[in-house]
N, C-alpha and C positions, 0 to 999 in steps of 0.2 A: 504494500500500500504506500502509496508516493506522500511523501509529508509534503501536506498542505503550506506550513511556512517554514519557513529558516530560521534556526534559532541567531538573535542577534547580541547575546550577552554572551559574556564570558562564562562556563561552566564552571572550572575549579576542577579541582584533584576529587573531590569526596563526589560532587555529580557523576564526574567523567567512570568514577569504579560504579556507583550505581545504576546506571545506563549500559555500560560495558554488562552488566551480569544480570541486570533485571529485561531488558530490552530483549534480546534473543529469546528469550523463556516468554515474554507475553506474545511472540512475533508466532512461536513453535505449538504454542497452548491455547490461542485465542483467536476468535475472528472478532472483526470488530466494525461494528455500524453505526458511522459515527455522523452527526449530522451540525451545523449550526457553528461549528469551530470557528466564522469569520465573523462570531461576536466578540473573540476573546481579542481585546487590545494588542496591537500588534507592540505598543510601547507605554511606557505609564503606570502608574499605579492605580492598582484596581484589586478590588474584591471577589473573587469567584467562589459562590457556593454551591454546595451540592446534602442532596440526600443521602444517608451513611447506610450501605445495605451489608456489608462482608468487611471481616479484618484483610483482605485484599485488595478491597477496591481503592484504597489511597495508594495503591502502586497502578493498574488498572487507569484511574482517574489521573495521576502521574502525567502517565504515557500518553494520554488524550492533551495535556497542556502542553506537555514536552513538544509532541510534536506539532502542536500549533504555536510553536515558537516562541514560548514560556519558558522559565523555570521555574516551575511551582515551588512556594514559600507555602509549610503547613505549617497549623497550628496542632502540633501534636502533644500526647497526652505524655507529662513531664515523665515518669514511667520509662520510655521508650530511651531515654537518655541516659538514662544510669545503665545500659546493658552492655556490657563491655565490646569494643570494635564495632558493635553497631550504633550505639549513642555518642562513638567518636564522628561516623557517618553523617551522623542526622546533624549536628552542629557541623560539622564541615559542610555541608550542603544547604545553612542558613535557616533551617525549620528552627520553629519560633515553639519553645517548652508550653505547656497549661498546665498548671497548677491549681485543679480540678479542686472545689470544696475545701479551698484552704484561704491562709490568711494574704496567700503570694496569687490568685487567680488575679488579680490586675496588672503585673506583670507582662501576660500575655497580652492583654491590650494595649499595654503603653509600645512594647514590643514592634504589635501591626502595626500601631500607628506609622511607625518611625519609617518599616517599610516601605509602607505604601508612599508615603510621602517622600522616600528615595527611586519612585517606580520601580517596585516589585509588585508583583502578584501574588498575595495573600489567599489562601486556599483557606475557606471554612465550613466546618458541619454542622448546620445552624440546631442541628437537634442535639448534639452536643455527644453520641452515642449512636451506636447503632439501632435502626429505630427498632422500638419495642412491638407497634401495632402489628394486627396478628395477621393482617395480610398485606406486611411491609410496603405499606405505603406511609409518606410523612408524617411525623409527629409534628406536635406544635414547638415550634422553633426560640431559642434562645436568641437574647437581644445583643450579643457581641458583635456579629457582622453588619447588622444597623448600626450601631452605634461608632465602630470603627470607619464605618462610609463617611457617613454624618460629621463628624468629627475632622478626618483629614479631606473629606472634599472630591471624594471618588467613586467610579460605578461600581456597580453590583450586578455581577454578570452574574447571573441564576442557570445550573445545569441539572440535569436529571442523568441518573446511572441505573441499568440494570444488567443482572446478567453475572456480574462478582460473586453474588450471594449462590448460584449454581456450581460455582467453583466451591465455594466453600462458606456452607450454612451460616448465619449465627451462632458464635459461639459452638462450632463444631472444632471434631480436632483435626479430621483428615478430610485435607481434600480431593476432589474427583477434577482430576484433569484430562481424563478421556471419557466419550468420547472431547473432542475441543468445543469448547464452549463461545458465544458470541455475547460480546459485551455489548450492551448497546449503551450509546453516548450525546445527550443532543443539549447543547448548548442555545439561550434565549438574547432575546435584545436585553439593554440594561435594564433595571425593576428604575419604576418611575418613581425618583424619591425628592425631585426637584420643590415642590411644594412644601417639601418638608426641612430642604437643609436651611434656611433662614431663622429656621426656629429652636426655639429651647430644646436641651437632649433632655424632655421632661420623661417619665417612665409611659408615657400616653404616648408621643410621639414615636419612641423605640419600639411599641407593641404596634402602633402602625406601623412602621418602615418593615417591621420585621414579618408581620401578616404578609404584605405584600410579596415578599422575597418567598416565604413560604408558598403563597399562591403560586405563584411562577413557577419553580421546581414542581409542587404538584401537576401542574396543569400543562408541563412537559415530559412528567413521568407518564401522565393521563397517555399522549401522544404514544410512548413508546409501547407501553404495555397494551393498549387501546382499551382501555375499561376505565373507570368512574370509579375516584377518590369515596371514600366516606365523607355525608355533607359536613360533618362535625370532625377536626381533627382530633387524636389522641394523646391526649395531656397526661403522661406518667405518674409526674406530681399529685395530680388531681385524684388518681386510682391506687397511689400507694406504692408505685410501681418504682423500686430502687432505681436512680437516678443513672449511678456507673457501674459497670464490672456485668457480670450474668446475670441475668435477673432469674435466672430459675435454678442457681445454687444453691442457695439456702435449702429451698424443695430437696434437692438431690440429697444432700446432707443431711438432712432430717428421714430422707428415704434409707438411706444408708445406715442410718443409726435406730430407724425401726426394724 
């Protein structure tokens, strides 16, 4: 498949090993139908969000930026950094730590910001986790990627992914890579948030910009899958439903120890 743009930055030593060893394996394992790529800024800082279906899809989702002439900056779960030669990776390669339910998660924001307003392209899961709802469609979205637009002054290109989570389930441990699997990938116009950036970053306005961003990923996931979202999204919080890590551990555990 012919890359649609050329990358124009400089990679580094930590991209160039990751590309060298992840690239070949998604070329040899995956087909991939990918649509809307000539949303993603060919320069500048910007926002790009997506819905979180597979602990794979941020390489997957990667490879969709990479080759539209990106180098994705994630926001990744601080976790991932402490893991020896891999967490040496992930900061050589400029992913930006979360420090998930603690007293440092602003951090991560002050972090985007600085990005994007150096033009990089900031990668975010606005549901914050792999979504929970039971026929993985969007969850209702946290206000970081609103908030981080809003703030430095930049789009919010909204994507929809599927097709990761067939490699390798939720919270599953092996994956099925044969037969080859097709990811599908379809990127949108920017989410309209102009009306909004004059105004206070009140928690009203964040729940709008962020509605909106959600709407958009829904309603390009709608496209790929061809089926109709839930009209009410699924609010975790709201049902009890632990925030990070497996939600269906504890269960297992308690089955284990029956």
């Amino acid at each position: 498949m012919p890359k649609p743009r050329r990358l124009q930055q400089k990679r580094g030593w930590a991209f160039a090993i990751c590309i060298a060893i992840v690239e070949p394996l998604l070329l040899l394992f995956t087909k991939r139908r990918w649509s809307g790529g000539e949303h993603l800024p060919a320069t500048g800082g910007c926002v790009v969000v997506s819905n979180h279906v597979s602990h794979v899809d941020p390489f997957t989702f990667a490879h969709f930026v990479y080759d539209h002439g990106r180098l994705p900056r994630f926001l990744a779960k601080a976790a991932v950094f402490d893991v020896p030669l891999g967490g040496r990776l992930v900061r050589g390669a400029g992913q930006i730590p979360v420090y998930r339910l603690s007293a440092d998660a602003s951090l991560a924001f002050r972090a985007a910001v600085e990005a994007v307003e150096k033009g990089e392209c900031v990668v975010v899961y606005p549901e914050g986790t792999i979504t929970r709802q039971s026929d993985m469609w969007p969850m209702t979205g946290r206000t970081g990627a609103a908030r981080i637009a809003l703030t430095a002054g930049v789009p919010v290109i909204p994507v929809a992914q599927w097709g990761p989570n067939h490699i390798l389930a939720p919270y599953a441990k092996r994956p099925r890579l044969l037969p080859r699997k097709t990811i599908y990938v379809a990127a949108g116009a920017p989410v309209d948030l102009d009306d909004l950036r004059s105004k206070p970053l009140s928690p009203d306005v964040l729940r709008e910009a962020t509605d909106r961003i959600m709407d958009e990923v829904t309603r390009l996931l709608e496209g790929i899958r061809g089926g109709q979202a839930p009209a009410v999204r699924f609010d975790p919080r709201a049902v009890g439903v632990r925030e990070i890590g497996n939600p269906h551990e504890k269960k297992s555990r308690n089955r284990r120890r029956a």
